[in-house]
C-alpha positions in Angstrom: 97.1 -43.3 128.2 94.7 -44.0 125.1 96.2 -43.0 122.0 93.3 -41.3 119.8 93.8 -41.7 116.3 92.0 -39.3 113.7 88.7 -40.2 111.6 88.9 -40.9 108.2 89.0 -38.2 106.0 90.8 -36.3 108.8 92.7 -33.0 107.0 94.9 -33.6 110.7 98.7 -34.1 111.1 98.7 -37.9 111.4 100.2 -39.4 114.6 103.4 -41.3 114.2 105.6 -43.2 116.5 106.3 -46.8 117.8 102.8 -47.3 119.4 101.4 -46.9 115.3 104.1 -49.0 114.5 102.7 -52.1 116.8 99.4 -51.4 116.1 99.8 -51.5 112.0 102.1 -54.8 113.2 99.1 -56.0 114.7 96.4 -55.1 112.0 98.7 -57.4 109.6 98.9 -60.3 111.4 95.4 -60.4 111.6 95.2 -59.7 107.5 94.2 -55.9 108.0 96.1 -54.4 105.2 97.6 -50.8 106.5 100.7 -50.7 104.5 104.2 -51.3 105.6 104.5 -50.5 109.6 106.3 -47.6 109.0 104.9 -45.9 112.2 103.0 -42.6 110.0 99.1 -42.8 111.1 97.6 -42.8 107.6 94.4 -43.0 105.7 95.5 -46.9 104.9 95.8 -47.5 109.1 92.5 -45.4 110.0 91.1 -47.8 107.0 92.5 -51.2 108.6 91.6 -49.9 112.1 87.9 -49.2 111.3 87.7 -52.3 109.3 88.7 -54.7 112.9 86.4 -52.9 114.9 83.2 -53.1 112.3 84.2 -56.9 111.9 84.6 -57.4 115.8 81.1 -55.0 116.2 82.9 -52.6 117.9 82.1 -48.9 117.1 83.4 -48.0 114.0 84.8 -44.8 115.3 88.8 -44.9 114.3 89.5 -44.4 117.9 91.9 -47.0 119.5 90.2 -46.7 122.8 90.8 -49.3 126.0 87.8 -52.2 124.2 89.0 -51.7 120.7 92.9 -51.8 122.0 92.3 -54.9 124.7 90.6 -57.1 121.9 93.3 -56.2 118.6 95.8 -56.7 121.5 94.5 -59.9 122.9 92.9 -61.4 119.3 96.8 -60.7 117.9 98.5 -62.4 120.2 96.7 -65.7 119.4 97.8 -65.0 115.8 101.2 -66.4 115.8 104.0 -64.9 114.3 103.6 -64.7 111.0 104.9 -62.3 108.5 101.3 -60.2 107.8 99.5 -59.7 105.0 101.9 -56.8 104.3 105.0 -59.2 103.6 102.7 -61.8 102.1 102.1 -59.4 99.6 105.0 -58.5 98.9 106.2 -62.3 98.5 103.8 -63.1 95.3 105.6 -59.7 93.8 108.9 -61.1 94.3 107.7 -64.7 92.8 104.8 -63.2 90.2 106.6 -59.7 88.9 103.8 -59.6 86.2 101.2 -59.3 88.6 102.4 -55.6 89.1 103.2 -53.0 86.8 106.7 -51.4 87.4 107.1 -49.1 84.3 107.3 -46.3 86.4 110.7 -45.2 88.7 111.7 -42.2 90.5 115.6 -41.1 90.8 116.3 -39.3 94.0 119.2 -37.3 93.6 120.9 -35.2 96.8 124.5 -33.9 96.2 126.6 -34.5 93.2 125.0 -37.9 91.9 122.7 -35.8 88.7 125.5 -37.3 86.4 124.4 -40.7 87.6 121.1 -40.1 88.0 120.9 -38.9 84.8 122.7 -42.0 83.0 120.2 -44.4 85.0 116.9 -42.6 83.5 118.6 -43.2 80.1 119.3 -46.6 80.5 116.2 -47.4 82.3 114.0 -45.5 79.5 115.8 -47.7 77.2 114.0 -50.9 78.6 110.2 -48.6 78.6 110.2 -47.2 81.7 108.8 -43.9 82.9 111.5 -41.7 85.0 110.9 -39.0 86.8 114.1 -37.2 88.7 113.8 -35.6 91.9 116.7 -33.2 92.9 115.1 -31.7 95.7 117.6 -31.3 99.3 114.4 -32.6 101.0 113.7 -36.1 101.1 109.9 -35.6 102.0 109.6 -34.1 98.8 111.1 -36.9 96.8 108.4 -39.1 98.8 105.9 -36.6 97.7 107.3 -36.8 94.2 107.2 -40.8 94.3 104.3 -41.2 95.6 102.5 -38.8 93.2 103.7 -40.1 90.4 102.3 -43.7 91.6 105.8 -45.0 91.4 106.9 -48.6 91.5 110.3 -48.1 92.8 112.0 -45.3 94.4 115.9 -44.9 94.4 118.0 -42.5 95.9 121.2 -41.1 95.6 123.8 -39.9 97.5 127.6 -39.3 98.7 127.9 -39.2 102.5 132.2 -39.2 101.9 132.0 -42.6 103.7 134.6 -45.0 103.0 131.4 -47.7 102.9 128.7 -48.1 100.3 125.9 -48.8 101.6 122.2 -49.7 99.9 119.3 -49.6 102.3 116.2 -50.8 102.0 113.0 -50.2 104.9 113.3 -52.0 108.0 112.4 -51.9 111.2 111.7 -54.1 114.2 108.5 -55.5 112.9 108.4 -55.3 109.3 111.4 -55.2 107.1 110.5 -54.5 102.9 111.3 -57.7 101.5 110.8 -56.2 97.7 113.7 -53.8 98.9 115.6 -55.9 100.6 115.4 -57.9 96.9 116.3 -54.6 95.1 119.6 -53.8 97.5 120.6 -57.3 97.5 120.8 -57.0 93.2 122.5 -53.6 93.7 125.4 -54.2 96.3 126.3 -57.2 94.4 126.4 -55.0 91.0 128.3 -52.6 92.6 130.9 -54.7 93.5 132.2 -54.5 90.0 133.2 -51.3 90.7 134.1 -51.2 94.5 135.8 -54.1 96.6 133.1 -56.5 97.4 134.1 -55.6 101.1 133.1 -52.2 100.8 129.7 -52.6 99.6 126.9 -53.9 101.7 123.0 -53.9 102.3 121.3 -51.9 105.2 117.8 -52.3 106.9 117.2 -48.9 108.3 114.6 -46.1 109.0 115.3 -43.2 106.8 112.8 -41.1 106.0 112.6 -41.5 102.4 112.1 -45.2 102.8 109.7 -44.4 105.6 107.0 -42.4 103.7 107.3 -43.9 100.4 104.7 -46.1 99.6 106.7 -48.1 96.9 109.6 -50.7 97.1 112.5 -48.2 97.7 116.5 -47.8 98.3 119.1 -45.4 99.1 122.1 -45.9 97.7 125.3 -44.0 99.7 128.3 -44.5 97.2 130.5 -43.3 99.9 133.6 -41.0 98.8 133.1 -41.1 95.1 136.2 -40.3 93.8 136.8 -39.1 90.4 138.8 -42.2 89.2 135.5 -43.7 89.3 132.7 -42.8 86.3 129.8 -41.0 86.9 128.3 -42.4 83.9 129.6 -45.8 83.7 128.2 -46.4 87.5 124.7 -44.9 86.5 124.8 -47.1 83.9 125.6 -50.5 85.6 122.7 -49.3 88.7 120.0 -48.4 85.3 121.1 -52.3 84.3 120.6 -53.6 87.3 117.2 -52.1 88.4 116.0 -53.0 85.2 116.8 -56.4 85.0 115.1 -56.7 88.3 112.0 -55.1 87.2 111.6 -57.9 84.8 113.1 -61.1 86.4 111.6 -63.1 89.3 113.1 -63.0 92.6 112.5 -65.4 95.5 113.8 -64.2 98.7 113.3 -67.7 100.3 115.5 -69.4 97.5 
């Protein structure tokens, strides 16, 4: 079946699902930049899209019909394997942190984390940065929120009653965020000051948070906080964290 996918400017529902996934795979590897392949039909894939088929003189509809879908299809696939322009991008970040501004950060907070949350905005405004907190129950409204406020990170929080700790970052099977990936790796192994080191780890996953957001982003589930463990003092050391990474280099190939 052809999958249509809407014009630009379209005021539609965009299309998600694993066949957007591949294709937005397939637009990077060939250095069509349509944001992370996070499966969501956006303006940025209708963009990449219409840019392949006016440079392969196809009709620049934004309709992945059978001649537009054979030749992205058949052109990718003698593309190698390469990360895509996507995770290229995010690379330099990682190895040139001044080539982006990051003064601006959004707390998600679900459940009983606003005593951390609040303790990282402090900490966090300390070193300059703009914080907005988002307390909504829905996690499309902190993307909203985020994304709005032209955010440079993203992180969420909240207690599952898990005995695990987990920090997850986007990934799928095609693209995995390798700014958050960066940003979970700096936070499990802060927050092993404060938990065994065997009960915190890092998570590639598919939330929906991490989904929609177009920043690096994380969600941090700190399990079954229990109250011999500081509210504060733990919103503190995660405010410490983020900002130090903010401002130092990171190489994930190191």
């Amino acid at each position: 079946m052809v999958a249509r996918l809407p014009p630009p400017l379209s005021h539609l529902t965009p299309s998600a699902g694993d066949d957007v996934e591949q294709l937005q795979s397939n637009l990077a590897k060939l250095g069509f930049d349509c944001g992370k392949a996070d499966g969501i039909f956006g303006p940025l894939t209708v963009r990449a899209l219409m840019e392949f088929q006016h440079n392969s003189g196809l009709v620049t509809d934004g309709i992945c019909g059978p001649k537009t879908l054979r030749l992205l299809e058949r052109v990718s696939g003698q593309s190698g394997t390469g990360p895509g322009i996507v995770a290229v991008r995010e690379g330099e970040l990682l190895r040139d942190p001044a080539s982006e501004t990051r003064s601006h950060v959004v707390i998600g907070s679900f459940g009983q984390t606003q005593r951390i949350a609040r303790a990282m905005t402090r900490r966090l405004r300390e070193s300059h940065a703009d914080v907005v907190i988002a307390d909504s129950i829905d996690a499309h409204q902190h993307a909203m929120t985020a994304n709005s406020f032209d955010a440079r990170v993203y992180v969420g929080l909240t207690t599952s009653g898990a005995e695990l700790v987990t920090v997850s970052y986007f990934e799928t099977d095609r693209f995995v965020s390798e700014l958050g990936r960066s940003l979970a790796s700096s936070l499990v192994a802060a927050l092993t000051a404060v938990f065994a080191p065997q009960q915190v780890s890092a998570v590639g996953a598919r939330q929906p948070v991490l989904r929609e957001t177009r920043m690096t982003a994380v969600v941090i589930d700190l399990g079954a906080l229990d109250g011999g463990k500081s509210p504060e003092a733990i919103g503190e050391l995660l405010g410490s964290t983020l900002a130090q990474w903010l401002e130092t280099p990171a190489n994930p190939h190191s």
